[in-house]
Structures are given as structure tokens and as C-alpha cells.
C-alpha positions as YAML, in Angstrom:
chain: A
units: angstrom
residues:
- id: 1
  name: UNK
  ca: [8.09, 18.93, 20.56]
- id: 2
  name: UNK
  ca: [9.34, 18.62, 17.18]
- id: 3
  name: UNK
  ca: [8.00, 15.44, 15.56]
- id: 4
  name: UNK
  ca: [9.28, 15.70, 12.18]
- id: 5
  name: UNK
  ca: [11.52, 12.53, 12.56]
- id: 6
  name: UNK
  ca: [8.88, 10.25, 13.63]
- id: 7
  name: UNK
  ca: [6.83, 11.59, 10.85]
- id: 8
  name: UNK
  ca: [9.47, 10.49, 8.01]
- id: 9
  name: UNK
  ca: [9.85, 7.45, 9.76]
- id: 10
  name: UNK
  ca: [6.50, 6.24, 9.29]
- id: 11
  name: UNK
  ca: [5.98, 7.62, 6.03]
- id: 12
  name: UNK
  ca: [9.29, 5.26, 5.14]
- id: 13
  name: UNK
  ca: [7.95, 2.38, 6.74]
- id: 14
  name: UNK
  ca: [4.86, 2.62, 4.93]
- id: 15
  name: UNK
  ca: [6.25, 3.16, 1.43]
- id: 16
  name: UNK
  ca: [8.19, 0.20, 2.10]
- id: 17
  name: UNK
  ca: [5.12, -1.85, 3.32]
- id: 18
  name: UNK
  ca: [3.52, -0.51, 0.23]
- id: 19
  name: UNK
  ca: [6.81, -1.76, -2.31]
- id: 20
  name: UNK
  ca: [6.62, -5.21, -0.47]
- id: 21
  name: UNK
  ca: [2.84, -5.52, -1.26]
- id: 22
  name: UNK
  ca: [3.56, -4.94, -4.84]
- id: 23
  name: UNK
  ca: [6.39, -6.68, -5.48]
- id: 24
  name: UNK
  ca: [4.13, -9.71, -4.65]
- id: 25
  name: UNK
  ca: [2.07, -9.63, -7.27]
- id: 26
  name: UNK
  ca: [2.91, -12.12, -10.28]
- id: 27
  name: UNK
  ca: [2.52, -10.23, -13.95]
- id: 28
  name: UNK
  ca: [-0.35, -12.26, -16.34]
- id: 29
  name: UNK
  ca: [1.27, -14.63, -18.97]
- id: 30
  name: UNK
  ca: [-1.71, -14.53, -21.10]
- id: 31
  name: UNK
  ca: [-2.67, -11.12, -23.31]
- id: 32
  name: UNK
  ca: [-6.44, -11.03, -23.35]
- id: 33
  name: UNK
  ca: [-9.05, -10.51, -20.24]
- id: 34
  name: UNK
  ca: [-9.45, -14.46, -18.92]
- id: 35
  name: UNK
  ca: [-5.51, -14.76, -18.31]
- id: 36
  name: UNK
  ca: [-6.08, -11.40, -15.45]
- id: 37
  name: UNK
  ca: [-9.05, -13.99, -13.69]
- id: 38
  name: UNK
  ca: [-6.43, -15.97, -11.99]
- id: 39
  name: UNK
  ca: [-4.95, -12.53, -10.56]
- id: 40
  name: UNK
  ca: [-8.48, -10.93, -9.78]
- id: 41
  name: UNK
  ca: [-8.39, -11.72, -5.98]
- id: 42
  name: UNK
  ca: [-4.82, -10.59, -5.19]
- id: 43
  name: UNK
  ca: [-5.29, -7.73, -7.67]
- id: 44
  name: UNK
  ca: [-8.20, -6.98, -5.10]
- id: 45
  name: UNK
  ca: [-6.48, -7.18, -1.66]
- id: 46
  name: UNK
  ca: [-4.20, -5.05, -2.82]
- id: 47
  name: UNK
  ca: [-6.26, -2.54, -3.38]
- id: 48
  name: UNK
  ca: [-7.88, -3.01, 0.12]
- id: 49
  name: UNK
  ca: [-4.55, -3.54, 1.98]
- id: 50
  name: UNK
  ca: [-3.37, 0.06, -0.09]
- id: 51
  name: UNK
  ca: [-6.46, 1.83, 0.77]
- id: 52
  name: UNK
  ca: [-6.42, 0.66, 4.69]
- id: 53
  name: UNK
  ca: [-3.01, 1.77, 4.84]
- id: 54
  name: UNK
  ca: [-3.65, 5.36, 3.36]
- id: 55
  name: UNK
  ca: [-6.07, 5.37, 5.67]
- id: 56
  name: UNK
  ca: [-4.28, 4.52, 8.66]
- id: 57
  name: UNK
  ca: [-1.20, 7.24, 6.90]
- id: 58
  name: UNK
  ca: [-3.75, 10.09, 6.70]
- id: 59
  name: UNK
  ca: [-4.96, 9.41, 10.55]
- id: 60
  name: UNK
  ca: [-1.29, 9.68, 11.50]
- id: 61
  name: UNK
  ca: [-0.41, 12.58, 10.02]
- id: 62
  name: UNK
  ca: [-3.08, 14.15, 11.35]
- id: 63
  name: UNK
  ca: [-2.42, 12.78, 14.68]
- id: 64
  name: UNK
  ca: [1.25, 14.66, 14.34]
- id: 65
  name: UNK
  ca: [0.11, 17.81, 13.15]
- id: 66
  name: UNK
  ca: [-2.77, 18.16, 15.65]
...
């Protein structure tokens, strides 16, 4: 069975996910370091919620191709 749909369909569902976790996060009003401390924890779980979903991307395309 050919599976190439599903495949695109999750990869546009995540990129989406991935544009609606950025588009969340507020730019700094200051221009020196203390102004990003204020930032620092969504800064953070962004990085965690971006690396759990290439994580969970990379399982399912693996999971297609297999």
C-alpha cells in the first residue's frame, strides 16, 4: 500500500504545529542580555516541545517506510 499521502499529511500537520509554537513567542523589547530573562522559560519549552516533535516525526517516518 502506497502511503505517500498519509506521509505529507503528517509532515503538514506538524509544520503547522511547529508555525503555531512559534508564532507564540513575544520578541524582547529591551537590547541587552537581562531583557531575554523574562523570555528564558518559553524560549526553553520551545525547544523541548520542537525536539519531542522531531522526535515523534523521525519515528513516523520510519514507521511508513518500514
Amino acid at each position: 500500500m502506497n502511503t505517500n499521502r498519509m506521509e505529507a499529511f503528517s509532515d503538514g500537520v506538524i509544520a503547522i504545529i511547529i508555525t503555531i509554537m512559534v508564532l507564540e513567542m513575544k520578541i524582547p523589547h529591551g537590547t541587552d542580555w537581562s531583557s531575554l530573562k523574562p523570555i528564558l522559560p518559553v524560549f526553553l519549552s520551545y525547544i523541548l516541545s520542537f525536539a519531542y516533535l522531531a522526535i515523534y516525526w523521525n519515528n513516523h517516518h520510519h514507521l511508513l517506510k518500514a
